[in-house]
BALOBA-1460 file (C-alpha; in Angstrom, 3 decimals):
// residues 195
<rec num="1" residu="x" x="183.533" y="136.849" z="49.591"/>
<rec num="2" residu="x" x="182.553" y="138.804" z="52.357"/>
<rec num="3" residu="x" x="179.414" y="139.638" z="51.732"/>
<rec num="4" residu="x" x="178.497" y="135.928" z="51.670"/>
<rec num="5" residu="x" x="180.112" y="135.174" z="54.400"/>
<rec num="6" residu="x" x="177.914" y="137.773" z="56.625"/>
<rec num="7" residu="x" x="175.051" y="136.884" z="54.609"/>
<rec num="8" residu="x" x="174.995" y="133.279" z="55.568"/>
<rec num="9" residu="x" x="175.936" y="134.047" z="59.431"/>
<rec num="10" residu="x" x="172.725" y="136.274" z="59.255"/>
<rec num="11" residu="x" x="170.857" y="133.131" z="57.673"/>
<rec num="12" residu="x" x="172.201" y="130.565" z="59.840"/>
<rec num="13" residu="x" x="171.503" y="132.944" z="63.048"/>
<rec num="14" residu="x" x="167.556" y="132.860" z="61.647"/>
<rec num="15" residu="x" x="167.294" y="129.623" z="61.146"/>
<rec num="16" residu="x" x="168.748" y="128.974" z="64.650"/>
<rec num="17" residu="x" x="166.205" y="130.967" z="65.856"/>
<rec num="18" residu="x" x="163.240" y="129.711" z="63.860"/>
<rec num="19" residu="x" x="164.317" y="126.093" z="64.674"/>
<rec num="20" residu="x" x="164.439" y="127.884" z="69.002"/>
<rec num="21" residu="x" x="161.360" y="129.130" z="67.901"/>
<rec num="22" residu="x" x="159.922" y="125.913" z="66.967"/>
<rec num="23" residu="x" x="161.277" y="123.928" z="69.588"/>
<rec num="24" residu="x" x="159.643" y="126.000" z="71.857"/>
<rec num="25" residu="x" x="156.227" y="125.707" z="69.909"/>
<rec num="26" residu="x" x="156.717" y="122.135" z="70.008"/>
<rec num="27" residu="x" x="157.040" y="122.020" z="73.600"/>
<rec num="28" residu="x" x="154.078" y="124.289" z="74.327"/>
<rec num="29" residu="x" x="152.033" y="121.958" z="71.826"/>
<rec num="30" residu="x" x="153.035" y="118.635" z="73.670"/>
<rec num="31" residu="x" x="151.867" y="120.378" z="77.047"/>
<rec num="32" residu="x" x="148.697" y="120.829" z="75.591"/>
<rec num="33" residu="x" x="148.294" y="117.663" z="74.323"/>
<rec num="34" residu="x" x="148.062" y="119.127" z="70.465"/>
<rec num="35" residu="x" x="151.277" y="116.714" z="69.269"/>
<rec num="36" residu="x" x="150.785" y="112.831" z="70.522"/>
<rec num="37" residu="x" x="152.449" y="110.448" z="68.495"/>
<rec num="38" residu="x" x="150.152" y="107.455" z="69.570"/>
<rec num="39" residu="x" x="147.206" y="109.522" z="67.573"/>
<rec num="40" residu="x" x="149.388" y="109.081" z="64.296"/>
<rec num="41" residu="x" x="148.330" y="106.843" z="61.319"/>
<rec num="42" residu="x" x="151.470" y="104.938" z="60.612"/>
<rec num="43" residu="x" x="151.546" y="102.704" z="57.650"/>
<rec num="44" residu="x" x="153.612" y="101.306" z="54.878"/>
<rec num="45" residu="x" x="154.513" y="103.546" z="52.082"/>
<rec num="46" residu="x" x="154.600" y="102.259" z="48.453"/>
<rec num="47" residu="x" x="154.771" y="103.930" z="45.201"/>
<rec num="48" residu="x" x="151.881" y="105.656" z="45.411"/>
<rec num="49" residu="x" x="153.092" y="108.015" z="47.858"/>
<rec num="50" residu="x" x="155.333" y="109.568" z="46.063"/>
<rec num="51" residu="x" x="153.477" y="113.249" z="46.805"/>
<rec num="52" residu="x" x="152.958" y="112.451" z="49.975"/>
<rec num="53" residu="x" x="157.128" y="111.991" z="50.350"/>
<rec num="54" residu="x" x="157.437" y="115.406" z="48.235"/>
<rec num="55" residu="x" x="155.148" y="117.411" z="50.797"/>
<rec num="56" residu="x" x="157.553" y="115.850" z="53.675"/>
<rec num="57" residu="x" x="160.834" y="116.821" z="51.690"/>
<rec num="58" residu="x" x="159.408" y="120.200" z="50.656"/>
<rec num="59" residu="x" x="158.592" y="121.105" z="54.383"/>
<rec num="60" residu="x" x="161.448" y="120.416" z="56.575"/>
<rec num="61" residu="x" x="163.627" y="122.545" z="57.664"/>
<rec num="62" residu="x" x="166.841" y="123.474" z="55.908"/>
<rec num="63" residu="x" x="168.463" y="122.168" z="59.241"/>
<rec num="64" residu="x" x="166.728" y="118.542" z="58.961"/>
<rec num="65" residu="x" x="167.509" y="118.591" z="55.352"/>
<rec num="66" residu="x" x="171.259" y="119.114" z="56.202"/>
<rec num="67" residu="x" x="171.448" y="116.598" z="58.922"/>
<rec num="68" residu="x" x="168.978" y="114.006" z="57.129"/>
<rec num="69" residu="x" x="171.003" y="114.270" z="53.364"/>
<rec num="70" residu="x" x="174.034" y="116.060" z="54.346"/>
<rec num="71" residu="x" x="173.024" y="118.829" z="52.580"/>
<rec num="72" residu="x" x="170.578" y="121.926" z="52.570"/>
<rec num="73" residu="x" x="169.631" y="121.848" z="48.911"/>
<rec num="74" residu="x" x="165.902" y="120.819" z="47.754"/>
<rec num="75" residu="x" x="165.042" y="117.520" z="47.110"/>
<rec num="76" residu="x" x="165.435" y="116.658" z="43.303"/>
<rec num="77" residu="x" x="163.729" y="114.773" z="41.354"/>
<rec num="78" residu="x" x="166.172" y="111.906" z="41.015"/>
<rec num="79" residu="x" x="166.311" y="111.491" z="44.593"/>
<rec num="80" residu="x" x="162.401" y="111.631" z="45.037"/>
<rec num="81" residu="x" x="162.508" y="109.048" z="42.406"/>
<rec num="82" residu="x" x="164.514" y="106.760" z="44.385"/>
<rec num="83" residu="x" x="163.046" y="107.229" z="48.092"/>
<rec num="84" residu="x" x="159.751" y="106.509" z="46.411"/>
<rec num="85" residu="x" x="160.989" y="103.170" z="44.386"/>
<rec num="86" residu="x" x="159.559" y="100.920" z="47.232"/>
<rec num="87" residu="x" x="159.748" y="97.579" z="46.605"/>
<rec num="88" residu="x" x="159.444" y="96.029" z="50.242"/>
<rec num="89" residu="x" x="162.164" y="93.906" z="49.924"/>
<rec num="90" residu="x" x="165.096" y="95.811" z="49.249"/>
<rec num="91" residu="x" x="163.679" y="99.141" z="49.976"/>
<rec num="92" residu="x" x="160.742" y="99.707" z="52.461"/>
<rec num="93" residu="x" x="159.502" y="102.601" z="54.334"/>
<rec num="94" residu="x" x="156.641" y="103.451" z="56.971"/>
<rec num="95" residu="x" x="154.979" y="106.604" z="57.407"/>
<rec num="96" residu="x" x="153.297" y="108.647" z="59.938"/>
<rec num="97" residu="x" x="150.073" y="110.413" z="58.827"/>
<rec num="98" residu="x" x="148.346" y="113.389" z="60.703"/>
<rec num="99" residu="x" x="144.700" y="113.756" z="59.433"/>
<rec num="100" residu="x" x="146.429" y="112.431" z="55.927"/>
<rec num="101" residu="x" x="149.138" y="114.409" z="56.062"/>
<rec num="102" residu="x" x="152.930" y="112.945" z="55.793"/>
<rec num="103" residu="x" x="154.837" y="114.057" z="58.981"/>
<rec num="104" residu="x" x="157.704" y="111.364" z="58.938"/>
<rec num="105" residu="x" x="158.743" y="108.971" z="57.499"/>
<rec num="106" residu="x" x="161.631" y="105.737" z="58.117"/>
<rec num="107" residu="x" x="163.078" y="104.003" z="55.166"/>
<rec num="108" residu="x" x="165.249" y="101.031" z="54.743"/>
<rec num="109" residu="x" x="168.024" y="99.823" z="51.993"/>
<rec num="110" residu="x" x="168.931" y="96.133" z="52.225"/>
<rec num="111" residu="x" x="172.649" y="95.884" z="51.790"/>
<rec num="112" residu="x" x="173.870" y="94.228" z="48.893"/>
<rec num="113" residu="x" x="177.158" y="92.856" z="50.024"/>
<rec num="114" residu="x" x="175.334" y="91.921" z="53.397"/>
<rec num="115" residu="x" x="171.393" y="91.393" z="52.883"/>
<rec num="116" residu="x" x="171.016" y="90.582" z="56.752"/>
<rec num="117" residu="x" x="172.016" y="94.456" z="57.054"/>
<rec num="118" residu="x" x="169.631" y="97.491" z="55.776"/>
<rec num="119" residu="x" x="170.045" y="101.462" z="55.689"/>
<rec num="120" residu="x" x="168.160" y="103.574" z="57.710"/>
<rec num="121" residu="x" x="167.078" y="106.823" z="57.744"/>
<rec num="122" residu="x" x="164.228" y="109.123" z="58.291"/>
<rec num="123" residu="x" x="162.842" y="112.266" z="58.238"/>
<rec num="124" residu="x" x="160.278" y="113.954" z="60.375"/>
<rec num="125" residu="x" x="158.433" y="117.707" z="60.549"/>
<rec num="126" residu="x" x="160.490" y="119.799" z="62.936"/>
<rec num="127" residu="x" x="157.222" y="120.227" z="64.669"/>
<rec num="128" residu="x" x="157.152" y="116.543" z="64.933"/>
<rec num="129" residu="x" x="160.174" y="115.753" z="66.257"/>
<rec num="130" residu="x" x="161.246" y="115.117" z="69.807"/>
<rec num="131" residu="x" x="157.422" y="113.813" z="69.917"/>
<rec num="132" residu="x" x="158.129" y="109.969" z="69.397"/>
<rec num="133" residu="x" x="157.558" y="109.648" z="65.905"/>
<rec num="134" residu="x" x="161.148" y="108.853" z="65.326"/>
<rec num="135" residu="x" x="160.888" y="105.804" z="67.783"/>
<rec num="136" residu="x" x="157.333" y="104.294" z="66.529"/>
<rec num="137" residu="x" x="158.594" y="104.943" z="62.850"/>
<rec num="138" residu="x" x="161.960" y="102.852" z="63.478"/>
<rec num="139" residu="x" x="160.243" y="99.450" z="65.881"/>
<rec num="140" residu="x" x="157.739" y="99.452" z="62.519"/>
<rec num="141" residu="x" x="160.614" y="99.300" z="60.016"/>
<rec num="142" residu="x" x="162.277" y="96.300" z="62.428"/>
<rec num="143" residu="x" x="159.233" y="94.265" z="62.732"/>
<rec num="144" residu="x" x="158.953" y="94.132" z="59.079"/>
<rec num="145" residu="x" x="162.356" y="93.796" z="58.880"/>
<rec num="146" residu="x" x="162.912" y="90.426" z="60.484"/>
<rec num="147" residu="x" x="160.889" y="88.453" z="58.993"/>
<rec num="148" residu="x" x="163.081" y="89.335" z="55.746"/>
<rec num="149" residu="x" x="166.035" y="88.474" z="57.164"/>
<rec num="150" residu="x" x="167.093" y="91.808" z="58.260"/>
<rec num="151" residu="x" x="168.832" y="91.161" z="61.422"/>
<rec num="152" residu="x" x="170.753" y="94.790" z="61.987"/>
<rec num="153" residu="x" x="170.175" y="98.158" z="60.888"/>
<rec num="154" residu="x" x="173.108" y="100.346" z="59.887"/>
<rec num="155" residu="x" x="173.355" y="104.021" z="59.599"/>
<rec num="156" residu="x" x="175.681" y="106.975" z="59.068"/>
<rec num="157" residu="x" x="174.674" y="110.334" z="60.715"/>
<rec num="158" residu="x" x="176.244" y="113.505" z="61.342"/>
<rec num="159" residu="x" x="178.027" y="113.389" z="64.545"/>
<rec num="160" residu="x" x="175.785" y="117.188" z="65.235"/>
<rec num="161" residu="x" x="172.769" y="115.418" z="64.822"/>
<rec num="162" residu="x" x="171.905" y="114.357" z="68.655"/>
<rec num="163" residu="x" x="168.356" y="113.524" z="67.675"/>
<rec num="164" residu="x" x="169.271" y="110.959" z="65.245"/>
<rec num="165" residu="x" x="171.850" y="109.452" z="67.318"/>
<rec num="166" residu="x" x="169.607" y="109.849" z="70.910"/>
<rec num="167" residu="x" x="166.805" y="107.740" z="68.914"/>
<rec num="168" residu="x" x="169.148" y="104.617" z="68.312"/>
<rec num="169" residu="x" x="170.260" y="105.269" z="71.786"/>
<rec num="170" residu="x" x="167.132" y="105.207" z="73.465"/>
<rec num="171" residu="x" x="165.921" y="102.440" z="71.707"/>
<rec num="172" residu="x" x="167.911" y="100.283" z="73.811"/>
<rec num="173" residu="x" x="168.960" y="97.896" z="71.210"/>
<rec num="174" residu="x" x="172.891" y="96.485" z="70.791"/>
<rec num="175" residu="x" x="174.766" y="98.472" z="68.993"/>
<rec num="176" residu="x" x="178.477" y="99.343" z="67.855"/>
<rec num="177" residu="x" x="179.789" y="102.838" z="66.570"/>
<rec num="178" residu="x" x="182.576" y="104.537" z="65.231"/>
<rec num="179" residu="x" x="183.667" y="108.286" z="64.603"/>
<rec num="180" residu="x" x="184.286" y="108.479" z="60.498"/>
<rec num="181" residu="x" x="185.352" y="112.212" z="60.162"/>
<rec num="182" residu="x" x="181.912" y="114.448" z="60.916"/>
<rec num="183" residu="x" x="179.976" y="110.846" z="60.968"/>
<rec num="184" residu="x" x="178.945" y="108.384" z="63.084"/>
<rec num="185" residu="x" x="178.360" y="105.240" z="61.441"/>
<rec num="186" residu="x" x="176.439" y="102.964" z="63.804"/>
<rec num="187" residu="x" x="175.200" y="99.084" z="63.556"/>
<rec num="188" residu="x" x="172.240" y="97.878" z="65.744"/>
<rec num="189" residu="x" x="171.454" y="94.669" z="66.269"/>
<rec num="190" residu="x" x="167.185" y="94.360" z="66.000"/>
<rec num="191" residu="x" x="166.496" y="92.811" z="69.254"/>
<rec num="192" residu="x" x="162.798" y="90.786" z="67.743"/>
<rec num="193" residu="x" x="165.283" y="88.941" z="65.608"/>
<rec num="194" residu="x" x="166.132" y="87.306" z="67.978"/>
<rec num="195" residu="x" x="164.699" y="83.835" z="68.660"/>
């Protein structure tokens, strides 16, 4: 029992410093210009994407895996299955494409007991994030949102993951939250619903 213990301090000290390491990488790149979200494809996802969304799952971060899913395992198939079973009324998703690469994606799940009330979540590259992706992904999924009816967005997150929660902060919209254990579970009011 011991030996695992020290083995996974040593292996969450690395990945603290590979995610340092890529924060700082991220940082330099933005400087230089190399990471502008406003360059980035975005578009709806369908189907068809379904190795695009494996590439994206594949190559985050054991971190972003634990804070998007709640857990650092690999994607399975199952769940690949369902985050590519868009049918853009109860489930849609947008993606952001750098020179046709997947580098985040935002998905939403209408609610069944409330269908004015979706889902969200995404995932992003580590490289990519803190770069605005986060923010252009989630105003896409609300514009196609309303017009379906959607009128607030819901989501749980890990109370740890400050990204997550800073981008539904800083997107200024209304919004109510409440501490649920290690989660947050927050409901945001989409603002172009209104009329």
């Amino acid at each position: 029992m011991h030996h695992f213990w020290t083995a996974q301090v040593a292996a969450d000290h690395r990945a603290r410093l590979r995610s340092e390491a890529d924060d700082a990488r991220l940082v330099a790149a933005a400087k230089q210009g190399r990471i502008d979200a406003a360059r980035l494809r975005i578009r709806v996802l369908d189907p068809s994407d379904v190795e695009h969304m494996a590439d994206l799952f594949g190559s985050l971060s054991w971190i972003s895996r634990y804070r998007r899913f709640m857990s650092p395992r690999e994607m399975s198939p199952s769940m690949l299955r369902y985050l590519a079973a868009i049918d853009h009324e109860r489930h849609e998703a947008v993606g952001a494409f750098d020179d046709g690469r997947l580098v985040g994606a935002a998905h939403y799940f209408r609610l069944q007991e409330d269908p004015t009330q979706a889902e969200i979540g995404a995932e992003i590259l580590d490289p990519y994030q803190h770069a605005g992706v986060g923010t252009a992904l989630l105003r896409e999924l609300a514009e196609l949102a309303c017009p379906r009816g959607i009128t607030h967005f819901v989501a749980n997150v890990l109370a740890e993951n400050v990204a997550a929660l800073g981008l539904l902060r800083a997107s200024g919209w209304p919004r109510v939250s409440h501490l649920d254990g290690p989660v947050v579970a927050v409901t945001t009011a989409i603002p172009v619903c209104d009329p």
